[in-house]
N, C-alpha and C positions, 0 to 999 in steps of 0.2 A: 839456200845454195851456198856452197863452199869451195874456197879454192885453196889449196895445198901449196899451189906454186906459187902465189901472187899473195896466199896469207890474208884471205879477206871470207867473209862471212854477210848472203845479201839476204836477209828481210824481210820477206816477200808479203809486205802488206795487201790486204786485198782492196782492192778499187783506187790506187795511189800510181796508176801507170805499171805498177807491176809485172806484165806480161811483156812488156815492151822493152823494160829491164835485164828483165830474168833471159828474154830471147838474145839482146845483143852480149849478157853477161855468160850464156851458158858456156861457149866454147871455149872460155877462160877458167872453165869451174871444174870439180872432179865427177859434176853431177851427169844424167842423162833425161832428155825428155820424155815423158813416159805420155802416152794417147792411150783412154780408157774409149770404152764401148760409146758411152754417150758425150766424149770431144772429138773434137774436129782438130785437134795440133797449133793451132794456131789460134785462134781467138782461145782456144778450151784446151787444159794440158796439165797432168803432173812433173812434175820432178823430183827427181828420188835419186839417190848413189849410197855407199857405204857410211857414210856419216847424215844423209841428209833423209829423214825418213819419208817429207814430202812438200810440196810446194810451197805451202803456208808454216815451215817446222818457223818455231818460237825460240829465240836465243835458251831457253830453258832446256830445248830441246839437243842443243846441240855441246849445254852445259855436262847434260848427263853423259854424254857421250867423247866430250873429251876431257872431262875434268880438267885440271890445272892448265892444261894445251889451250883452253879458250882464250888464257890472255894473249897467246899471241899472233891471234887473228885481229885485222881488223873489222869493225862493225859498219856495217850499210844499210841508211835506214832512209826506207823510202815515206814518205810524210803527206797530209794534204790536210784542207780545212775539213775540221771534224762535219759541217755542217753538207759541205759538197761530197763530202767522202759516202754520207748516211744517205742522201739519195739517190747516188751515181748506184750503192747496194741496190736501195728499192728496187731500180730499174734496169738491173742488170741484165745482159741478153738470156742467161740460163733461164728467165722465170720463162722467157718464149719456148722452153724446148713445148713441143706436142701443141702448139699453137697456130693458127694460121697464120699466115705471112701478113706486115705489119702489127701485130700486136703489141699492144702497147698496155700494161696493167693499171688498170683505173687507183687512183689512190684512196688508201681506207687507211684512215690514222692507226686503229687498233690494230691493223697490220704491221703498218711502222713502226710504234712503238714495240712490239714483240721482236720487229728486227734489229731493234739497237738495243733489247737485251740480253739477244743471242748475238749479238757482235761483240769483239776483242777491241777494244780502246787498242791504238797506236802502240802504247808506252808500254803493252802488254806485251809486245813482240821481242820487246829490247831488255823485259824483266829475267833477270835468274838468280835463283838461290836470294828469293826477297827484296832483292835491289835492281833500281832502273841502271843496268851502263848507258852510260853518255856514248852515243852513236862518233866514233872519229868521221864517220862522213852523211849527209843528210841531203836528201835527193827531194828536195819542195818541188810537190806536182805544179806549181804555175811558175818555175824555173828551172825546170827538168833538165833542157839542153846546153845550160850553163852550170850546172850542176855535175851533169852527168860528164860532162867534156873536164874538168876539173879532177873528176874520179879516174878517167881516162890516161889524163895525165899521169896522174900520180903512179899508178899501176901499170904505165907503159904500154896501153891498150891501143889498138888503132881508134881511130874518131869513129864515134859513136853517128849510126844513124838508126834512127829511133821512126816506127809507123806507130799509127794511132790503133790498137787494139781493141777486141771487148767493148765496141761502142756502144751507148746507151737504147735504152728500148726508146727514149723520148725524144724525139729531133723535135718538137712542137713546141716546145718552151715549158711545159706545167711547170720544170725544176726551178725554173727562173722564179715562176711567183709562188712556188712552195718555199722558195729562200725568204719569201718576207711572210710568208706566216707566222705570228707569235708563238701558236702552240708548236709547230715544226720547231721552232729553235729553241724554246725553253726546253721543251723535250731532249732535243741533241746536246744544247748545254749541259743539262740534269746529267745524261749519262755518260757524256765526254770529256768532262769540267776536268781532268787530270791532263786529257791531251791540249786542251785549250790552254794550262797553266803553264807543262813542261817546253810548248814549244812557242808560245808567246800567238797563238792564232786568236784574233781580232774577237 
């Protein structure tokens, strides 16, 4: 997402509070909500404008497209532990499309790990042209609202109020005791270790 007026550039990490972001940032931005066939606007949605090709674009993305103009945007980058970020994915409400109501997908490792190799590390979003930029502002999901009101400030925004989005398929805990599985986290470590180093996550 981008904004022309306000000169800022947001992120849009997936499972990092993002939709909740991207919703109070949109009407500041040049972009537009876009609802495909199988979203619902609201939990489920693209974003796309002249500069922004789609909800998840990659600072690369928006390199190619402004060349030089990139350094005078600011960058916003929304963050969270590599660890909670990889099962908040597993569980995300999409895998219920065509499901019966409560469904909740059984956990199968070899599925996990196929999902964290088809995922974009964090640091990936903020790479262009070979180099990580250092984020000028950085939105940690377990202090989103002191974060994001700081952002607010800065950009002259009204105060931010922020609902809970995109909620998990799991309200039952499994996430709670997949966080102290060994192999869960050696796993997430293995394939996160850059976002774990860049952003100092425990």
């Amino acid at each position: 997402m981008i904004s022309s007026r306000h000169k800022f550039i947001f992120l849009h990490v997936p499972k990092t509070a993002g939709n909740a972001v991207q919703t109070y940032l949109l009407p500041h931005s040049d972009d537009q909500k876009v609802v495909h066939a199988h979203q619902d606007g609201v939990d489920r949605f693209d974003v796309r404008g002249t500069v922004t090709p789609n909800k998840h674009a990659t600072l690369q993305s928006y390199a190619d497209r402004l060349g030089p103009r990139l350094a005078e945007f600011a960058v916003i980058l929304p963050v969270r532990d590599p660890l909670d970020r990889a099962l908040s994915l597993y569980f995300s409400p999409h895998r219920a499309s065509g499901q019966p109501e409560g469904f909740v997908p059984r956990f199968d490792f070899s599925r996990f790990a196929a999902l964290l190799d088809a995922t974009h590390a964090i640091v990936d979003y903020a790479r262009a042209n070979g180099a990580i930029r250092k984020p000028d502002f950085v939105l940690r999901f377990d202090n989103l609202a002191a974060d994001l009101g700081r952002l607010a400030a800065h950009f002259d925004l009204p105060p931010p109020e922020l609902s809970v989005l995109n909620r998990s398929l799991d309200q039952g805990g499994l996430r709670e005791k997949l966080r102290q599985d060994p192999a869960v986290i050696d796993a997430v470590r293995s394939r996160f270790g850059e976002d774990y180093a860049y952003f100092g996550f425990r």
